[in-house]
N, C-alpha and C positions, 0 to 999 in steps of 0.2 A: 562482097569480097569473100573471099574462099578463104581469109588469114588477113591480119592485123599486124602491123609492125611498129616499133617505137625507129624514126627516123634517125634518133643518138645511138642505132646500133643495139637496140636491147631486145630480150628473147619477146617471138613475136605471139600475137594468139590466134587459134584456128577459127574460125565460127562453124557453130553450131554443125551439122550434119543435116539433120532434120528440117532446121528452121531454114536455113539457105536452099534448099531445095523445094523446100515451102514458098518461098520467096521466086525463085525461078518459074516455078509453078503458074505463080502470078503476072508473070512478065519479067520477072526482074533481070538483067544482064548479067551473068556472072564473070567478075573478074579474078585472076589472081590474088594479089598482094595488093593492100591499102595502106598504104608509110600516113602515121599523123607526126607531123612537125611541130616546132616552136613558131613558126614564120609560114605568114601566105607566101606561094609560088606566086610572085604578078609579071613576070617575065617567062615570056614562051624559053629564051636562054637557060633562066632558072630549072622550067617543068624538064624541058629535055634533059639536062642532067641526070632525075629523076626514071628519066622511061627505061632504064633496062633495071632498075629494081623494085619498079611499082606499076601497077594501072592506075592506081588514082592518089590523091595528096590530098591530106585535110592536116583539121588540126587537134578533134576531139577525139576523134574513136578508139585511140589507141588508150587514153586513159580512161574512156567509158568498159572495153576490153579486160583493164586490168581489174577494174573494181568488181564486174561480174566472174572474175577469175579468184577473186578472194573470196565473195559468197558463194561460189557456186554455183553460178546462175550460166545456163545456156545463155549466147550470144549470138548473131549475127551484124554486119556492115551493110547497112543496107541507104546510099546516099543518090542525092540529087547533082546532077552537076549542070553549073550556068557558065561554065567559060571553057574553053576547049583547049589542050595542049598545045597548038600552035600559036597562040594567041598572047596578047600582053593584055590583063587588066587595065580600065581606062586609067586608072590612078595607083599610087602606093598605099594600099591599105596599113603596112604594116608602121607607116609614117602616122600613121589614125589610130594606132593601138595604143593603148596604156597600159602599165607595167601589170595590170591585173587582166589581161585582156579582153576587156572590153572598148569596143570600138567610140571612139571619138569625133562624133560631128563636127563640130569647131574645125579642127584639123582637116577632115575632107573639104572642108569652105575652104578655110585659106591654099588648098592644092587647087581648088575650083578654080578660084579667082584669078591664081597663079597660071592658070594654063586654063583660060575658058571653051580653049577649042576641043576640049577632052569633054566635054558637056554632054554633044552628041552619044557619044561612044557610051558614057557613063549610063545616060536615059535608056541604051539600047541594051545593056550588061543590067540592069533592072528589072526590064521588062524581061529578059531570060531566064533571071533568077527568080521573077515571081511566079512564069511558067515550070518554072525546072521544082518548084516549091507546091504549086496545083498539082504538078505530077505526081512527085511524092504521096501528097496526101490522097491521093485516088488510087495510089499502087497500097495505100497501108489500110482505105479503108476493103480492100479485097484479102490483101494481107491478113488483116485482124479474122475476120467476118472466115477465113479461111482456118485459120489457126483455134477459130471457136468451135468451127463446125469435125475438127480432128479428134478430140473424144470423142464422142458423138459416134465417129465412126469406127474409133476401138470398138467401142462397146460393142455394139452391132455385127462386126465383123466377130468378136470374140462368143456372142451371144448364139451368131452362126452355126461359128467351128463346134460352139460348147454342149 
């Protein structure tokens, strides 16, 4: 994401310059605006609302954003995604949250049992997120291995000109 937003409306943050283009570099898809919420979008109704002031919806980045904008620290948004905007999550995750949010098993069972014909849908929204998850981690270990080898070619290029 080219920019970070808090979805209550609060001033948003840009990513990095360097490291985003870093990141493209690698594969990465650039979007505009990434809004983090309080609450999973699990309703395709819900995300559209969302499309005309984001490309993507989560729920950390924006507070991962702010804390690197207190130290100081370049950032980038750089996300996986398993479920597609047109689409409804097989189940209510945010029915699974607890007040600290982390997610609550217990609570997915009894939506399970409640609705076992969502079973399917749920096994196939798993297996997307642990691909969407492999991906990740093969775009970061190029990512890294790429953001190592950038001094390396200051240097060189500076040892060059020098």
């Amino acid at each position: 994401a080219r920019g970070v937003a808090d979805g209550a409306a609060g001033p948003g943050h840009p990513s990095d310059p360097g490291l985003a283009a870093a990141a493209e570099a690698c594969g990465a898809q650039a979007v505009g605006t990434l809004i983090s919420l309080d609450r999973i979008l699990a309703r395709a109704a819900d995300k559209a609302a969302f499309a005309g002031v984001a490309d993507a919806v989560d729920m950390e980045t924006f507070s991962i954003f702010a804390a690197a904008g207190r130290l100081q620290v370049p950032a980038v948004a750089v996300r996986a995604i398993s479920d597609e905007a047109g689409e409804d999550l097989p189940l209510d995750f945010n029915r699974a949250l607890a007040a600290d949010g982390q997610l609550r098993y217990a609570r997915l069972a009894g939506q399970i049992l409640g609705r076992p014909h969502r079973l399917g849908r749920l096994v196939r929204f798993g297996r997307r997120s642990a691909r969407a998850a492999d991906a990740l981690g093969d775009f970061l270990d190029r990512y890294v291995q790429r953001l190592a080898a950038a001094p390396a070619a200051v240097a060189a290029a500076e040892t060059m000109a020098g």
